[in-house]
N, C-alpha and C positions, 0 to 999 in steps of 0.2 A: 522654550521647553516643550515636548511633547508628553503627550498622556502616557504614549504608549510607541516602545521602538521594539519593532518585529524585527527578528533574525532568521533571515533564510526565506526565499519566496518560494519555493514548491505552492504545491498545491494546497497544503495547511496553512504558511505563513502565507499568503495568496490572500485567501479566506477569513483569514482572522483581520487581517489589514482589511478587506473591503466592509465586514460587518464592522468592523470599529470606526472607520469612515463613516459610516451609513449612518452612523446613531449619534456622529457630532464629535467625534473624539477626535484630539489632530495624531496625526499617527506617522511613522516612519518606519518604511519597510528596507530593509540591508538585505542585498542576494549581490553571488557572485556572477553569476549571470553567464550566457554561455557553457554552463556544464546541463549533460543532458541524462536523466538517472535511466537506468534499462527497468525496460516496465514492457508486461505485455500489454498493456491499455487498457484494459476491459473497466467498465464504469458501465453499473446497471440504473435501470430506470429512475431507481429511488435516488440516487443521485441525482438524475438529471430535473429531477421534481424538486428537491430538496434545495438546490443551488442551481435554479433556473439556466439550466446549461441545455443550448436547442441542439436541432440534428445539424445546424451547420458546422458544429464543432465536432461531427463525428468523419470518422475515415472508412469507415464500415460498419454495419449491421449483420450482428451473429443468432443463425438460431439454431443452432446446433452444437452440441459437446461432445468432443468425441474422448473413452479416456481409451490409453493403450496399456496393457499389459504387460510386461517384462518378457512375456513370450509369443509377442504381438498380436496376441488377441484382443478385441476393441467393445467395445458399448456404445453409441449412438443417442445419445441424450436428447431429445426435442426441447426448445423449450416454448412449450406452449403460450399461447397469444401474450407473445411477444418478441421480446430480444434483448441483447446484449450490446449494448455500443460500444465502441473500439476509440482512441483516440491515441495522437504519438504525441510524447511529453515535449517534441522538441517545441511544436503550435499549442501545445493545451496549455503548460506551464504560462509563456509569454501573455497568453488568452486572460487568465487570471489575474496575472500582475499590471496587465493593462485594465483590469475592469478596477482593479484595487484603487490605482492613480486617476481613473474616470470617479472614481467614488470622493475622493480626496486625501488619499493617503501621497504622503512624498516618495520617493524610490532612490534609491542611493547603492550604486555600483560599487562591489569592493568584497573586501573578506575583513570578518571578523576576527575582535582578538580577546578580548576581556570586556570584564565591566569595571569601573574607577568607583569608590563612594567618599565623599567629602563631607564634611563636619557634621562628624558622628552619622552616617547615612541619608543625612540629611538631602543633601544631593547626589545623584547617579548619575555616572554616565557610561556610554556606549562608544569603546574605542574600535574602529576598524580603520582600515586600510583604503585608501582610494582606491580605483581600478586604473582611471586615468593618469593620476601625478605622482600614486606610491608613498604619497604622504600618511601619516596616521592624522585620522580625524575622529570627531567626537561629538554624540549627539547629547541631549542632557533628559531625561524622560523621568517618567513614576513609577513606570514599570516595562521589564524588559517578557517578553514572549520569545522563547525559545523554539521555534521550527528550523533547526538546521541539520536534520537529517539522523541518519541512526548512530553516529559517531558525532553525534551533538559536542562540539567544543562547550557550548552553554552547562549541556546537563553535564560533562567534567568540571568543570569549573565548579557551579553552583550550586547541583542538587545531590545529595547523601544518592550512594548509588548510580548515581549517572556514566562514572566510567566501568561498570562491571557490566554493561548491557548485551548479552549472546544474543547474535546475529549470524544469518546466512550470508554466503556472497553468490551473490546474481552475477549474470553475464549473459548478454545479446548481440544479436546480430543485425542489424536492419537490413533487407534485402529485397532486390526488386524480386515484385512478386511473380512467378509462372501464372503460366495460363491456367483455367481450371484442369481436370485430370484426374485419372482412377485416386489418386493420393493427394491430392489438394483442394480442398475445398472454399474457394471467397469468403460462403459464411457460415463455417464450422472452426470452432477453435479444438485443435488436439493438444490432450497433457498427455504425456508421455511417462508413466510409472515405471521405469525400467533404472538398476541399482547398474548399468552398464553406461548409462547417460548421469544419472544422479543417486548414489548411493543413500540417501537422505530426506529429499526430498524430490521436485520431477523435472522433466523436461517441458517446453511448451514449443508451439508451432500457431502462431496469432496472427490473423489476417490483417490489414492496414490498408486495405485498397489496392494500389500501386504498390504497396507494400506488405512485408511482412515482419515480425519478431519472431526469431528463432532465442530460443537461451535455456538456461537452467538456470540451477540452484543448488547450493551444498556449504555444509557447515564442517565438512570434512576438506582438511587444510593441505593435504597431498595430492587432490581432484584438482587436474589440469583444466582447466574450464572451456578453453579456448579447444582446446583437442576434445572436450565430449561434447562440445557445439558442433564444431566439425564432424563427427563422430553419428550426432542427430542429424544435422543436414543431408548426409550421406544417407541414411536407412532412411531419409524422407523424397530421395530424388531431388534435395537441393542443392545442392555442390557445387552447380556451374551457374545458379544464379549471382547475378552480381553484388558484391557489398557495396553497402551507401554507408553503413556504420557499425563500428564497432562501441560498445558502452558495459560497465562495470560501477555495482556500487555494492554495500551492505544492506543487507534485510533484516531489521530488528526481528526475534522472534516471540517476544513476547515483553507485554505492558510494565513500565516501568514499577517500582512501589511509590517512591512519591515522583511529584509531578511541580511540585516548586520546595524553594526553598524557606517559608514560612517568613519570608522578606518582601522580595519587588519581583519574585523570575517565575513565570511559568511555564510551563512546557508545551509540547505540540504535537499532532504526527509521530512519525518516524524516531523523532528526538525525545518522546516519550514512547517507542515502542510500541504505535497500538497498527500493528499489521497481523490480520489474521492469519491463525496459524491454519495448518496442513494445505487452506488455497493461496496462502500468500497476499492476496488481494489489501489493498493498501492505500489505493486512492480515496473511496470514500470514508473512509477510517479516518485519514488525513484530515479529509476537509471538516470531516464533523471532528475531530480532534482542535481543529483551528476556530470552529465556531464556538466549544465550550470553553476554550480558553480564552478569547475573546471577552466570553459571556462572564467568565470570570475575574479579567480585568478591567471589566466593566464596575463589575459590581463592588470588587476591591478599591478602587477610583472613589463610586459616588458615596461607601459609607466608609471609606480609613480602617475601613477592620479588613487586616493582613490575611486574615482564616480561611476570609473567602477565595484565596487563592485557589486553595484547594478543592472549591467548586467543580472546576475543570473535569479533574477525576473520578469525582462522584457523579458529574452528570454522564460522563462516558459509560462508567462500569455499570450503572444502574441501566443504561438503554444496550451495552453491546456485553458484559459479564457473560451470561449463562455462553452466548453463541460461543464465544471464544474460550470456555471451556469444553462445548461439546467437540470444537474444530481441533481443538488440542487433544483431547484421548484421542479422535479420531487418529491425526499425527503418528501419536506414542502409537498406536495399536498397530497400523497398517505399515508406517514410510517405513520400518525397521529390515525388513530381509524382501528379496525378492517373491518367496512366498508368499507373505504376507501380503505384497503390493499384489500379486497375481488373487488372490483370494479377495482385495478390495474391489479390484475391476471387477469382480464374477458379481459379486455383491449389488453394483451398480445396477445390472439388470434388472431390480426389481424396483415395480412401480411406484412402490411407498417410499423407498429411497430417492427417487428422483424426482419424488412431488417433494418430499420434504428440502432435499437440496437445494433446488430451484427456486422453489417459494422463499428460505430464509434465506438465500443471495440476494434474489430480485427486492426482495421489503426490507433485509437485514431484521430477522425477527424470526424467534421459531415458533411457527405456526401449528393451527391443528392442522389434522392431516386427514384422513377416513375414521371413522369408532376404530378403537383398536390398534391403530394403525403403528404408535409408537412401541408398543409392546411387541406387535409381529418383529416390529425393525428388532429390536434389542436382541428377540430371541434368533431370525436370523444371523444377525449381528456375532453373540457367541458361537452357532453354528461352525459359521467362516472361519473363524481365530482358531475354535478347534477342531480344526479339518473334519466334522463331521457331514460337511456338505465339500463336494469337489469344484474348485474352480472350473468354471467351463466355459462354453461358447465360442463364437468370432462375430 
């Protein structure tokens, strides 16, 4: 019997399976294995401090943001001493799932299907699918961790709310990358605010070395994805580079309410919805989603009191809450009309905005800024919304 059976090895169940390893627990991680999620990669430093992850896992280093305009006007973002790393899930993912089974977690190939409980809950178990023989198998644990993505079969099944979760859908491109070029930059990543590309939310253009991630995002369900990918490649001069991949998944948009089911299941990542809102940014979300859950059924484990499941959540919301509501009105205020996105790019020009950006991406945390500094932003801020200042620049 295991302490603890993970579902879904992404980069949360990844994580949750290595720190559970690490502290003695015997643990078993279930992923389907060979599917690859679209992600532009980007993983800041605090991440790679946080979950000792080096430069050899990187595919590039970004120090530049460039955002675009709806009417292609741009802003140029530095980010000062420092950068941005880059990584493609198809090596990052496997990276992780091997450091979980270096640690002592088991790994087991397959798709999940349900959880069983027998006499009176007394025992659990974990039905999936083999990969290899197609047989249904079955682990026996104390507690299950749910990391299987934003369409969590776990949180439908298990958790109050889990099947009502709104979600964006993603779609990318991998593509070898051009040379550099008036319009390409190795290590600048361009978001792309145009309601022509993404009605909703943006486009992106993410370096990879040899590579690149081209894709969007939309919660609008008649937006052909694949035709405003195409659509961006073209207004970027990519169109004749060659595809390596095509990839498609959901992008929760916001934090689930609960996060277990006051039994044996806690949630994770994606499967708990904690991807920030208006940047989308979702990796390190993840993994620190995967450590508190972890932490949680840790702690669930060594005292029998079920409550603590719900640890997970509060450590989450108590360290990442305020950010992901300032990134949400951010969202609601700006992604709504083109105007609005043309007014946020103008907006970007200014210094205080882009020290405060920067700094609460790179640490995850919002920070001071200059005396004053918050108060300028805000009144700026209304300015923009109410056209009393004119979008401008290039």
């Amino acid at each position: 019997m295991y302490d603890v059976v993970v579902v879904g090895g992404g980069p949360s169940g990844a994580t949750a399976a290595e720190d559970l390893a690490r502290s003695g627990h015997s643990v078993a991680m279930i992923d389907r294995d060979g599917r690859i999620k679209p992600c532009g990669g980007a993983i800041p430093p605090r991440l790679m401090q946080d979950f000792n992850i080096t430069d050899d896992q990187l595919v590039a280093k970004v120090n530049t943001a460039r955002m675009v305009s709806p009417s292609g006007r741009h802003v140029d973002i530095p980010i000062e001493n420092g950068f941005v790393g880059m990584v493609d899930r198809k090596d990052f993912d496997p990276f992780l799932r091997q450091r979980a089974v270096e640690a002592g977690a088991e790994m087991f190939t397959g798709t999940y299907l349900r959880i069983e409980r027998e006499a009176g809950n007394a025992k659990r178990f974990v039905i999936y699918r083999d990969k290899e023989t197609g047989e249904e198998r079955k682990l026996q644990t104390r507690i299950i961790i749910g990391a299987d993505g934003a369409r969590s079969k776990v949180a439908r099944q298990e958790v109050p709310g889990g099947d009502k979760i709104p979600y964006v859908l993603a779609y990318h491109e991998i593509i070898e990358a051009p040379a550099a070029n008036d319009t390409y930059d190795p290590t600048r990543c361009d978001v792309i605010y145009d309601g022509a590309i993404s009605p909703d939310f943006y486009g992106w253009i993410f370096p990879h070395g040899n590579t690149t991630s081209v894709g969007m995002g939309t919660i609008v369900t008649d937006v052909d994805l694949k035709d405003a990918t195409a659509a961006l490649r073209a207004s970027a001069g990519l169109s004749e580079c060659k595809t390596l991949r095509k990839e498609g998944a959901p992008i929760p948009l916001q934090p689930l309410r609960f996060w277990d089911n006051a039994n044996d299941v806690v949630l994770a990542g994606d499967a708990a919805g904690v991807v920030a809102p208006s940047s989308g940014e979702g990796i390190y979300y993840a993994m620190f989603g995967g450590r508190v859950a972890a932490t949680a059924a840790a702690a669930t484990i060594a005292t029998g009191r079920i409550v603590n499941l719900g640890l997970a959540r509060k450590a989450f919301m108590r360290e990442h809450k305020q950010v992901f509501k300032v990134l949400g009105a951010m969202q609601n205020a700006y992604y709504r009309s083109d105007d609005r996105r043309e007014r946020f790019v103008s907006l970007c020009h200014d210094v205080d905005v882009q020290k405060l950006t920067f700094e609460a991406y790179m640490n995850k945390k919002l920070v001071a800024a200059r005396p004053m500094a918050h108060i300028k932003i805000g009144i700026k801020n209304m300015a923009h919304l109410t056209g009393l200042v004119k979008a401008n620049h290039v």
